[in-house]
N, CA, C and O atoms as CSV, one atom per row, in Angstrom:
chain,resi,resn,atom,element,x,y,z
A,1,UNK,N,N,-124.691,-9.379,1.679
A,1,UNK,CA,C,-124.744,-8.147,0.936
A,1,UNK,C,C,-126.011,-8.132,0.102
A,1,UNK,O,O,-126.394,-9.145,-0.485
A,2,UNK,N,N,-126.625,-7.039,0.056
A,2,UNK,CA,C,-127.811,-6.689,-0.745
A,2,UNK,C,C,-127.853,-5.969,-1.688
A,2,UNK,O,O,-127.944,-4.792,-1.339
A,3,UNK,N,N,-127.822,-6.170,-3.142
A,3,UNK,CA,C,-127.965,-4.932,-4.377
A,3,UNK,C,C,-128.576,-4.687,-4.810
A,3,UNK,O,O,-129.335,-5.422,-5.442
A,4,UNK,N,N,-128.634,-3.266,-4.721
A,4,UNK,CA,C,-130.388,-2.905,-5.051
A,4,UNK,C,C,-129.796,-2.162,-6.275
A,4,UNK,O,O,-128.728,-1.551,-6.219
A,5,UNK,N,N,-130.458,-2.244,-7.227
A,5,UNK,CA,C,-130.583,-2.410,-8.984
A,5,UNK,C,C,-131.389,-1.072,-9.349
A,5,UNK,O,O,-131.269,-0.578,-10.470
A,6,UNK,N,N,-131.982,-0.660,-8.645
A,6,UNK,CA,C,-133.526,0.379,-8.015
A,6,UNK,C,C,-131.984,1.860,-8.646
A,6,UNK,O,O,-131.633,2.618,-7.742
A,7,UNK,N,N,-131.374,2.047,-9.893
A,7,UNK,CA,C,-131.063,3.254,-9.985
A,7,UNK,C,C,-131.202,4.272,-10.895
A,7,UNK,O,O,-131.499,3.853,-12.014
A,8,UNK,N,N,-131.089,5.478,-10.804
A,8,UNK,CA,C,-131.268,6.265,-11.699
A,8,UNK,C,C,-130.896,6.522,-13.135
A,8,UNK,O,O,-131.504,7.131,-14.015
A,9,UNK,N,N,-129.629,5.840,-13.142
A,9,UNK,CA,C,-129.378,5.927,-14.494
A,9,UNK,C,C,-128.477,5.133,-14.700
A,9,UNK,O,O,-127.826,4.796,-13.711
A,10,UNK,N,N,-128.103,4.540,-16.055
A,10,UNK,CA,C,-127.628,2.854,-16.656
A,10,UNK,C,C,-126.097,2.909,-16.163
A,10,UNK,O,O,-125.467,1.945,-15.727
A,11,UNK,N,N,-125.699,4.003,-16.291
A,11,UNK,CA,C,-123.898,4.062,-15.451
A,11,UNK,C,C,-123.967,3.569,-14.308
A,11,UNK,O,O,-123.018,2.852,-13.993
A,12,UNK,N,N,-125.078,3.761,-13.296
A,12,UNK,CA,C,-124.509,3.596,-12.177
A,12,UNK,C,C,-124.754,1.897,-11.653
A,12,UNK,O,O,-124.543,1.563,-10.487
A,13,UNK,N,N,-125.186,1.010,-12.628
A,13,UNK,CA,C,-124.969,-0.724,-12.466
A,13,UNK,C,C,-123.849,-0.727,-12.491
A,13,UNK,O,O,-123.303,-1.215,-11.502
A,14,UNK,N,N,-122.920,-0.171,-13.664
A,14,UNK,CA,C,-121.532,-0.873,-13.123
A,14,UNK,C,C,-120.960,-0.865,-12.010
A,14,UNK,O,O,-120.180,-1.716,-11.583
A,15,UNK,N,N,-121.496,0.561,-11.238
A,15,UNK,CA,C,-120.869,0.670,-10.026
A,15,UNK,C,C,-121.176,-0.280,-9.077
A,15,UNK,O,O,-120.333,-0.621,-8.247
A,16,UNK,N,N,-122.539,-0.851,-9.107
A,16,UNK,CA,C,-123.116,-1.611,-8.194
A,16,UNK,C,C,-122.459,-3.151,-8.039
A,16,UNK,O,O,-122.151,-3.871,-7.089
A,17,UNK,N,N,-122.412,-3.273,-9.776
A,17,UNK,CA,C,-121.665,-4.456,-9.783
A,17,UNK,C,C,-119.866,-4.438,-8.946
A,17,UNK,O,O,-119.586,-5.100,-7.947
A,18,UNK,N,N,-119.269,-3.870,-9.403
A,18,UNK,CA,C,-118.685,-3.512,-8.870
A,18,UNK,C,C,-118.002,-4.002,-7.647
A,18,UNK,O,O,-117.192,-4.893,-7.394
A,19,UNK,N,N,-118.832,-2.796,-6.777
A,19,UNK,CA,C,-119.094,-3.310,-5.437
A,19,UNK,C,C,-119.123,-4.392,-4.859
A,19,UNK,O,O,-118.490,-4.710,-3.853
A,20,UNK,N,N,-120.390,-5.465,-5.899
A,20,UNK,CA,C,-120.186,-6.547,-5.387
A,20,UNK,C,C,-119.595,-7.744,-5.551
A,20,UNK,O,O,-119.978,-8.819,-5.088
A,21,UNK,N,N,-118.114,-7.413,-6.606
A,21,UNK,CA,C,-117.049,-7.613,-7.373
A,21,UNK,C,C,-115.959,-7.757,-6.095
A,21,UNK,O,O,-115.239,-8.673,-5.700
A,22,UNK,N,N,-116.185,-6.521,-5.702
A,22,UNK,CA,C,-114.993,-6.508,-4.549
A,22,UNK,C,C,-115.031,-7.112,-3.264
A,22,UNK,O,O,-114.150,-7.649,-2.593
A,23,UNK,N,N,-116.548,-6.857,-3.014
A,23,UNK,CA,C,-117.201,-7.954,-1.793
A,23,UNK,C,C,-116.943,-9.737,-2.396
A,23,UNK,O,O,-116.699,-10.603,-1.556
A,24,UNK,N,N,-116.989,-9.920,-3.156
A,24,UNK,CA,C,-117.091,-11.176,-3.213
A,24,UNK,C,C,-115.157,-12.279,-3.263
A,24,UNK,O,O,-114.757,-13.427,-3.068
A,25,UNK,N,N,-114.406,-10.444,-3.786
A,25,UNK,CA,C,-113.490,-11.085,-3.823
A,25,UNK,C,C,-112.440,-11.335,-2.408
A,25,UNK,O,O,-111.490,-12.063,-2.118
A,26,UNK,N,N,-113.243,-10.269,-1.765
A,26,UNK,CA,C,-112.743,-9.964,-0.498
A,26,UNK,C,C,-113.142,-11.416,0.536
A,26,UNK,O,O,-112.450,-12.252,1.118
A,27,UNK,N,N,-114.151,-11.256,0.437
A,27,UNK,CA,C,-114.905,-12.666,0.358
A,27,UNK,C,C,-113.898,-13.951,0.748
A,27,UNK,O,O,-113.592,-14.510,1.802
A,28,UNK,N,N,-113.504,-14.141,-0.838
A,28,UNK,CA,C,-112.613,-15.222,-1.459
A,28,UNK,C,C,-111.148,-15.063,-0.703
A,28,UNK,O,O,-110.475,-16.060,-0.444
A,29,UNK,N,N,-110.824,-14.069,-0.457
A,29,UNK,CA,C,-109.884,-13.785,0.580
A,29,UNK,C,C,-109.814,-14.167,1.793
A,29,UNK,O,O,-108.888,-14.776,2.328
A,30,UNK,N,N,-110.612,-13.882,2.161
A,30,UNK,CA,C,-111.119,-14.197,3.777
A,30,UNK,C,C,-111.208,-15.601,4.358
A,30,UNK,O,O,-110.760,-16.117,5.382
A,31,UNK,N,N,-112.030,-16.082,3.223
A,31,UNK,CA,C,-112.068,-17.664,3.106
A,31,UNK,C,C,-110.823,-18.321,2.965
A,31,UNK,O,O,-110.766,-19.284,3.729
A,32,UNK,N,N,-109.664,-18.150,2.187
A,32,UNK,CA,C,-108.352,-19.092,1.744
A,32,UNK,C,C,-107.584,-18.487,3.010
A,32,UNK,O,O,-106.597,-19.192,3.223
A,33,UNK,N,N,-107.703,-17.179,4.150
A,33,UNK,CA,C,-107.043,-17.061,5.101
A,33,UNK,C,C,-107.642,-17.365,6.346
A,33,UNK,O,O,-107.195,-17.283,7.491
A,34,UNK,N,N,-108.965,-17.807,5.815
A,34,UNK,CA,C,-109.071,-18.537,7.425
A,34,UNK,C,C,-109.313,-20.586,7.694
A,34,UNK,O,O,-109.238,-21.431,8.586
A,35,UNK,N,N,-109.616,-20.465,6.272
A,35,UNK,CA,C,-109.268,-22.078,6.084
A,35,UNK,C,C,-107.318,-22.636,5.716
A,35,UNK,O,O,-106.927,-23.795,5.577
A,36,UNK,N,N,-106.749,-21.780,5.672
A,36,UNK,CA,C,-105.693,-22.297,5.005
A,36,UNK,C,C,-105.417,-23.122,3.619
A,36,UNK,O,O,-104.443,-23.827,3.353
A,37,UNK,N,N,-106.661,-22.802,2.746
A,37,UNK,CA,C,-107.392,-23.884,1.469
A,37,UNK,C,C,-107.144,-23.136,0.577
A,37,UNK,O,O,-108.040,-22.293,0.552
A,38,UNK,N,N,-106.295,-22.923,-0.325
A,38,UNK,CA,C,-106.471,-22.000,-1.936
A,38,UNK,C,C,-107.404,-21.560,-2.398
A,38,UNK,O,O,-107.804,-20.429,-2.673
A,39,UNK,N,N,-108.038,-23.317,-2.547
A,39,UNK,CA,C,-109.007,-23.597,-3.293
A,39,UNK,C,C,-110.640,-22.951,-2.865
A,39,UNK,O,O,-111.451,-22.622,-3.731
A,40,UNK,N,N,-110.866,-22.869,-1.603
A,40,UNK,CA,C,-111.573,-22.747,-0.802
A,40,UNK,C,C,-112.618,-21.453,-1.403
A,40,UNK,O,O,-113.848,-21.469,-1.365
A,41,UNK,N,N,-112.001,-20.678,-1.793
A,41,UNK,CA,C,-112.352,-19.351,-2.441
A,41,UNK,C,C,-112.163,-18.513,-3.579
A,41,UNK,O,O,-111.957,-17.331,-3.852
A,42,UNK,N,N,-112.423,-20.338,-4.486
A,42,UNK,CA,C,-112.645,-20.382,-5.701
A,42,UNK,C,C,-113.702,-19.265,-6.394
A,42,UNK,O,O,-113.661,-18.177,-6.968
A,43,UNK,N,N,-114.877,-20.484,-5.858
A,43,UNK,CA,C,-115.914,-19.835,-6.635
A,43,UNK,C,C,-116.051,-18.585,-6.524
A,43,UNK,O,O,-116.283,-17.904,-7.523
A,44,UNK,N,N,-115.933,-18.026,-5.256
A,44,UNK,CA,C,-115.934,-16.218,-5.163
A,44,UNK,C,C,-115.127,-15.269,-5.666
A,44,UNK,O,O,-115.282,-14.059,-5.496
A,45,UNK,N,N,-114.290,-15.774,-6.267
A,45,UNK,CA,C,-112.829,-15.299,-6.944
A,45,UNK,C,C,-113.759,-15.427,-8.201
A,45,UNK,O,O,-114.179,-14.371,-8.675
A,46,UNK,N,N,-114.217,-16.916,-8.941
A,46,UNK,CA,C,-114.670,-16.348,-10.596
A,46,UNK,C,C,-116.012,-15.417,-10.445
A,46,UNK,O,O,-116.362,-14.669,-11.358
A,47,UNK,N,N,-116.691,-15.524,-9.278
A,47,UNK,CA,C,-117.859,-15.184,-9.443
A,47,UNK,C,C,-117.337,-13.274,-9.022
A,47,UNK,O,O,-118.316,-12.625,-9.391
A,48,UNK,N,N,-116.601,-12.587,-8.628
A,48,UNK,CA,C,-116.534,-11.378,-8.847
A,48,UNK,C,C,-115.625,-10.966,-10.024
A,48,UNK,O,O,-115.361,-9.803,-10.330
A,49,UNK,N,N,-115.191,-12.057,-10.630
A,49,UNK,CA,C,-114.556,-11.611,-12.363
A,49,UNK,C,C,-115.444,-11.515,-12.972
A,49,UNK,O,O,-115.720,-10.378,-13.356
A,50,UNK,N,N,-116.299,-12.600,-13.351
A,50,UNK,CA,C,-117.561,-12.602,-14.347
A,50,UNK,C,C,-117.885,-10.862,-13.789
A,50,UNK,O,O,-117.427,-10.018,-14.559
A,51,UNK,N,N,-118.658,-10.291,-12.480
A,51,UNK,CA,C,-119.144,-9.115,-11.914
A,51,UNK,C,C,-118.488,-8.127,-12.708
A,51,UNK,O,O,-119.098,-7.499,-13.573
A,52,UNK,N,N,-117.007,-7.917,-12.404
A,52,UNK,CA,C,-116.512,-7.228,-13.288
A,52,UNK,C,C,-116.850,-7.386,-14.405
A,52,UNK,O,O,-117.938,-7.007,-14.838
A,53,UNK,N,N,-115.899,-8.029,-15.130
A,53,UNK,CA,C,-116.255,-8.029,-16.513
A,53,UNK,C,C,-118.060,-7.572,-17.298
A,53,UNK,O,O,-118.437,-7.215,-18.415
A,54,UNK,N,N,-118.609,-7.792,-16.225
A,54,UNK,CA,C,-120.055,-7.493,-16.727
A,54,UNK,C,C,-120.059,-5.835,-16.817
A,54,UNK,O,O,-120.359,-5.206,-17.832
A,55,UNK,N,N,-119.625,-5.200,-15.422
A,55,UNK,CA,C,-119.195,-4.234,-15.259
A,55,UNK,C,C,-118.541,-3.231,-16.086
A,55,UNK,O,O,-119.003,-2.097,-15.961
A,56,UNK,N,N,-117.605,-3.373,-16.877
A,56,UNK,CA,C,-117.112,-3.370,-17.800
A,56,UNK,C,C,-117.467,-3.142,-18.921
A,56,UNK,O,O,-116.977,-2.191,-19.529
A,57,UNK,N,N,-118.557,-4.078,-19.575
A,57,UNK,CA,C,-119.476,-4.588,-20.653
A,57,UNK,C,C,-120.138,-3.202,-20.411
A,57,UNK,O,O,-119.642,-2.271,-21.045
A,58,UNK,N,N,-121.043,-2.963,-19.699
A,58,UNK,CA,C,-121.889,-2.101,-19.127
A,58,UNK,C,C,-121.582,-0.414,-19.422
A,58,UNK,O,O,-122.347,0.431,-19.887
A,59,UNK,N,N,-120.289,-0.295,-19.004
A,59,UNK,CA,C,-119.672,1.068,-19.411
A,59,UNK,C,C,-119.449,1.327,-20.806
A,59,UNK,O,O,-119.597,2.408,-21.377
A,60,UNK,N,N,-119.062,0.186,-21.323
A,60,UNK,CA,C,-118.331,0.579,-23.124
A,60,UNK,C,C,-120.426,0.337,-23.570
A,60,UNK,O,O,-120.560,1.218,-24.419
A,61,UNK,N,N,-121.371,-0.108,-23.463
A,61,UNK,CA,C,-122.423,0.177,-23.518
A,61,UNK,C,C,-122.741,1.560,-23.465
A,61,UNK,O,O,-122.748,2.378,-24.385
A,62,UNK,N,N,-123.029,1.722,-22.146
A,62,UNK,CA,C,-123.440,3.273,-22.191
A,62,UNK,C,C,-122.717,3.866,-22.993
A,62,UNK,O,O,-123.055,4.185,-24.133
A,63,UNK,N,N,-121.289,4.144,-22.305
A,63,UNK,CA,C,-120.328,5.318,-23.118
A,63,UNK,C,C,-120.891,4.920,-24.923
A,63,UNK,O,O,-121.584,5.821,-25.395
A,64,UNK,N,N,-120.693,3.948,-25.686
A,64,UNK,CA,C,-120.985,3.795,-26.941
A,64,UNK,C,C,-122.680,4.409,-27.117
A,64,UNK,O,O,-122.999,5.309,-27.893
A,65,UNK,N,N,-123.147,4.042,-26.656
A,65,UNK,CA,C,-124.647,4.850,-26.792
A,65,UNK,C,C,-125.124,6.022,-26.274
A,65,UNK,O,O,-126.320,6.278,-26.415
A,66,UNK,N,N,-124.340,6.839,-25.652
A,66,UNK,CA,C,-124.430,7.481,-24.994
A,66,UNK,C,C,-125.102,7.695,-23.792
A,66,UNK,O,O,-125.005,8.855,-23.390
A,67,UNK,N,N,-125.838,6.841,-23.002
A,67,UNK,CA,C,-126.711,6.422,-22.014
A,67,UNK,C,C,-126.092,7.261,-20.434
A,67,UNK,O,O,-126.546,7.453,-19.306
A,68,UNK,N,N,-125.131,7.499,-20.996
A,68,UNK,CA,C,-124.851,8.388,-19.359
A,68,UNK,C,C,-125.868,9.311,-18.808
A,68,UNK,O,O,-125.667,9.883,-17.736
């Protein structure tokens, strides 16, 4: 997956992040059902929380500053 950052205005990172929030968790999915390993799809599991949560961060930003 490729994210291009390249956008018009500060709302639309969260979306991007996002995106690659869900890719990664989907990801982490994919991985613990084709290894049979829990564990296996760890790191892609914290690494699209942190995404979110950044995501997140990002909106109460704008919305508080008004940056939309």
């Amino acid at each position: 997956m490729k994210l291009d950052l390249d956008v018009a205005q500060a709302k639309d990172v969260a979306d991007i992040l996002r995106r690659a929030a869900d890719a990664y968790a989907e990801s982490a999915q994919d991985c613990v059902a084709n290894w049979q390993d829990k564990n296996c799809g760890r790191a892609w599991t914290r690494i699209a929380g942190v995404l979110e949560t950044a995501a997140v961060r990002i909106e109460q930003i704008v919305n508080q500053e008004g940056l939309a």
